[in-house]
N, C-alpha and C positions, 0 to 999 in steps of 0.2 A: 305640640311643642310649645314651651313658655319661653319668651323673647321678653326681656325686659332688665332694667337695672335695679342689680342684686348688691346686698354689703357682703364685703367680702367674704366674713364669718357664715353666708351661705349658700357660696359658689365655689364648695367643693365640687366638682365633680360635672360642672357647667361648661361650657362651650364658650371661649372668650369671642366676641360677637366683631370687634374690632380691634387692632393690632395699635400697642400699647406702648410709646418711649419712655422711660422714665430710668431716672438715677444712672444714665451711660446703657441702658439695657433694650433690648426689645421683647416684648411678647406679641408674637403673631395672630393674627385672629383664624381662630380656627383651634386654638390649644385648647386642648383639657385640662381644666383648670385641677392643680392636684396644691398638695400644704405648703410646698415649699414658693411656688408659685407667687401662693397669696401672701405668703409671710415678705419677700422682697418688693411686692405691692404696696403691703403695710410699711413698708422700710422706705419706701418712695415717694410716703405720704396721700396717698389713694386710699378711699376708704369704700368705694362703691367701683364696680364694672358693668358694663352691660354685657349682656351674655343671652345664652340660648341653652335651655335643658331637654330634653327628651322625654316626654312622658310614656310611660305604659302603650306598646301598642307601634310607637315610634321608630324607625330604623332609619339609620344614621344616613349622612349622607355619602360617604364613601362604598358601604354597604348596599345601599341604595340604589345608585350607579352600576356597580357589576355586576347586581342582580338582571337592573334592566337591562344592562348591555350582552349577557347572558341568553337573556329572553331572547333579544332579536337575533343573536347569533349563535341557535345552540349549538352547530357546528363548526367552526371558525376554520378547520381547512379545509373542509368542501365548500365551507362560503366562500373563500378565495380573502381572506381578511382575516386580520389580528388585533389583538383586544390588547389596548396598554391597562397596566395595572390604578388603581381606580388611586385616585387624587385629589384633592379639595371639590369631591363629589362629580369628577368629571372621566369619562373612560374614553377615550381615541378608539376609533375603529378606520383603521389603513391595510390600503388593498397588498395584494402579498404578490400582484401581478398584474400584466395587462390584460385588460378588459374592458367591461361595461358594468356600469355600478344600477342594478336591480331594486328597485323603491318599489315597496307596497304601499301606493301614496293612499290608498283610503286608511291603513293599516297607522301608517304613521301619524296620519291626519286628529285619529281615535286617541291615539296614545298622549297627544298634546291637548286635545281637550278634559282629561282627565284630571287633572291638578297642573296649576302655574307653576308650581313648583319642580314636578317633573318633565324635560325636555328630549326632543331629539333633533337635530339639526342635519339633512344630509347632502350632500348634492343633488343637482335633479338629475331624473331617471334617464338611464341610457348614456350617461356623461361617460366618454372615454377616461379609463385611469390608469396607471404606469403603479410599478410595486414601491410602495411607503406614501401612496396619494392619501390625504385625509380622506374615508368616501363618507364618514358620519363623526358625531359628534354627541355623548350623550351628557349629561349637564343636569346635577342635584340643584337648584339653586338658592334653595334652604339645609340648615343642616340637617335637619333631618324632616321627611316625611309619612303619615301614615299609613302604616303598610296596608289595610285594603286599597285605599291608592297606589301604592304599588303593584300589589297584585294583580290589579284591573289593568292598569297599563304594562307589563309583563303579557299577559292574556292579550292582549289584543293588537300588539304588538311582538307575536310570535315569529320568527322568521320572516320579519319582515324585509332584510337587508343581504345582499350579495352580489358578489362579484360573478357576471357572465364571461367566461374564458374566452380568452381566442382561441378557434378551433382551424383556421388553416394558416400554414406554413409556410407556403409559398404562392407570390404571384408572377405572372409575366408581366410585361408591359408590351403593347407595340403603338408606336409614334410613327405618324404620317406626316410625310413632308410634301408640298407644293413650290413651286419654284419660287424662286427671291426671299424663302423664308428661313433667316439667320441659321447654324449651326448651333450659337449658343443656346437657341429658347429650345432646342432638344434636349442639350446636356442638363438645361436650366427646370427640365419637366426631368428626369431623369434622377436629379436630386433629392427636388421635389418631394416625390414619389415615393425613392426608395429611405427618407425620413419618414413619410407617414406608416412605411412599411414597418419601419424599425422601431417607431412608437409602441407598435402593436405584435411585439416579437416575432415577426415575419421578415421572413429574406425577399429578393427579388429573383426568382426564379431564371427569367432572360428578359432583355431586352433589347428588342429591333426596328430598325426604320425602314420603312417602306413607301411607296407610292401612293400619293391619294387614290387611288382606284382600286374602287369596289374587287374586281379580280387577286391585287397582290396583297388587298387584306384579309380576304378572305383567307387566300393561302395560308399567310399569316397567322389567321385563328385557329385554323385546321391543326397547325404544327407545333400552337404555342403549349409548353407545360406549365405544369404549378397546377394550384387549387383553385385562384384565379385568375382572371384573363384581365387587364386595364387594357382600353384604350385615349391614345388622348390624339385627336387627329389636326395637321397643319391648319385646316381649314374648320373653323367651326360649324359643327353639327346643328341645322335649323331647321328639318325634319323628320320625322321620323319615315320617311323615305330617302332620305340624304346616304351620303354612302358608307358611311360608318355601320349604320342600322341595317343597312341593305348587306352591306359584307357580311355580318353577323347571321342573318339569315340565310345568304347564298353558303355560311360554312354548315349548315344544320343546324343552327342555333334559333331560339326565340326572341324577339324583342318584348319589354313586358310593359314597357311605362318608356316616353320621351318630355322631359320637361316636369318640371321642382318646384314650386311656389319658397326656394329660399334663396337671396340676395348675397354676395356672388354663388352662384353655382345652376342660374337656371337652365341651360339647356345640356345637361346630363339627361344620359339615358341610361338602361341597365336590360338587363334579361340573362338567358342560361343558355352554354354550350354544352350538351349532354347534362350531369349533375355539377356543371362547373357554373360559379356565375362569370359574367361581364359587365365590364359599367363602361360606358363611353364617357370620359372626366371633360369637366366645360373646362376652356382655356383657364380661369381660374386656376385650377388646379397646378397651374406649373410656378407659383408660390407655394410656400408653406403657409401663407395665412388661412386661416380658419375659414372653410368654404362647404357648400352644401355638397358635395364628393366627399366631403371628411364624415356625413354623418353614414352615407349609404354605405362608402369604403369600412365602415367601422362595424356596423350591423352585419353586412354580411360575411365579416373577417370572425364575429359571433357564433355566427350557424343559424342569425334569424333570417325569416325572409321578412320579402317588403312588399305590402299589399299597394294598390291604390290608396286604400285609405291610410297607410303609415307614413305618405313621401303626402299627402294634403297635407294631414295634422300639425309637418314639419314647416308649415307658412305661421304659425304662433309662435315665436320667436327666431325666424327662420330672415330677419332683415337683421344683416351682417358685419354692413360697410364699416358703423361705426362705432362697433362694439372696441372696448380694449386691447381687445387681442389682434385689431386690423387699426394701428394706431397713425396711419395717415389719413385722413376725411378726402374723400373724395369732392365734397359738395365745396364751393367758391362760399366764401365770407359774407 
């Protein structure tokens, strides 16, 4: 591509490089420079523009763009995502639904070392998203690039991008009470809840309160429906012998992992009742702010499991308190 200032007399056919006021008028950068153009340029007293032309070999930048964006999404409704139409070399890629947005981070990683010129921008991997969330962003930032660079970042960059669906529908809740403990911070986990539920196009199955004891939760788990089982108990969980974990167990159920390396949400636990999971939610959870129960509750509302090594990994940005989305600090001045 040649970048440079041209006389007019020969930037037919050139790329106006930046956007132009003259004589009451504008021309935006980006126009294709065509006669009539240049003739009310000559009329404005302008005798040169800077501009950008395309050589042999070059594809444009709009072109450009929905090719790559193409690449990463050759199927857009089984990727769970939609391709806006391409625009000063830039293509939107927004989720068509709730989910989990799918990065092939070495894949992406390739595709930006390939030319500065061409981009891809996405959230990070695993990010919960709701239908019209940006999940990527692809970005010519020249006007045009050479197409074996494109082609290379296309190629390696194949299928890189997707939306993971929610796959269950329904959960229960059941909430344990101990004496002297408010009514509201029931209703208060309750709401909670059934927002995070409704984030991720799931209902709330049932919801019931019961005795801190290991026997009336058990019962409890035994009889709850839906796909999955919460619970969030009056008293917090601080072993994995404690009685949440132990109800769990006493219904036929496994415990798999007690305790999170992420800030609020450490003493969650989680495991299966038959093919159902359960998570025991830390008190945290009875806000809506953003807590380590929102990543597990989100993964498994997926169809992923979660190994040991997926709830470690989660202590790399797994400190909470004072991110944006938790906009009171905790910590004293």
């Amino acid at each position: 591509m040649i970048f440079a200032e041209m006389p007019l007399d020969q930037a037919e056919g050139a790329i106006l490089a930046h956007s132009v006021l003259e004589g009451g008028g504008r021309f935006r950068k980006g126009l294709v420079l065509e006669p009539s153009h240049l003739a009310a340029l000559r009329d404005a007293g302008l005798t040169h523009v800077t501009a950008a032309r395309l050589e042999p070999g070059d594809v444009g930048e709009d072109a450009a763009a929905d090719r790559l964006a193409r690449a990463l999404v050759p199927g857009p409704e089984a990727a769970g995502l939609v391709l806006s139409t391409a625009f000063t070399g830039r293509v939107n890629l927004n989720a068509t639904g709730p989910g989990l947005a799918e990065v092939d981070v070495a894949a992406v990683h390739a595709l930006n070392r390939v030319d500065p010129a061409i981009t891809l921008a996405t959230l990070p991997p695993l990010t919960r998203v709701e239908r019209g969330l940006l999940v990527g962003t692809v970005k010519i930032i020249t006007y045009g690039v050479p197409e074996p660079a494109l082609a290379r970042a296309c190629d390696l960059a194949r299928a890189a991008l997707r939306i993971r669906p929610v796959v269950l529908r329904e959960a229960s809740l059941i909430v344990t009470e101990v004496p002297g403990l408010p009514d509201k911070l029931a209703e208060k986990a309750r709401a909670a809840v059934e927002g995070r539920l409704r984030a991720l196009g799931m209902g709330l199955a049932a919801y019931r309160k019961v005795a801190h004891r290991e026997a009336d939760l058990a019962a409890a788990l035994a009889e709850a429906p839906g796909d999955m089982i919460l619970i969030l108990t009056g008293s917090a969980t601080s072993d994995t012998m404690d009685t949440a974990p132990q109800a769990l167990r006493h219904a036929g159920g496994q415990v798999a992992r007690f305790g999170m390396p992420v800030d609020p949400g450490n003493l969650l636990f989680h495991g299966t009742l038959g093919q159902r999971p359960v998570v025991g939610l830390p008190g945290c959870a009875r806000s809506p702010a953003l807590n380590g129960a929102d990543w597990v509750l989100e993964r498994l509302a997926c169809g992923l499991t979660l190994s040991d090594d997926d709830i470690a990994a989660m202590g790399v940005g797994g400190l909470l308190k004072e991110i944006p989305l938790r906009p009171q600090p905790r910590e004293g001045k």
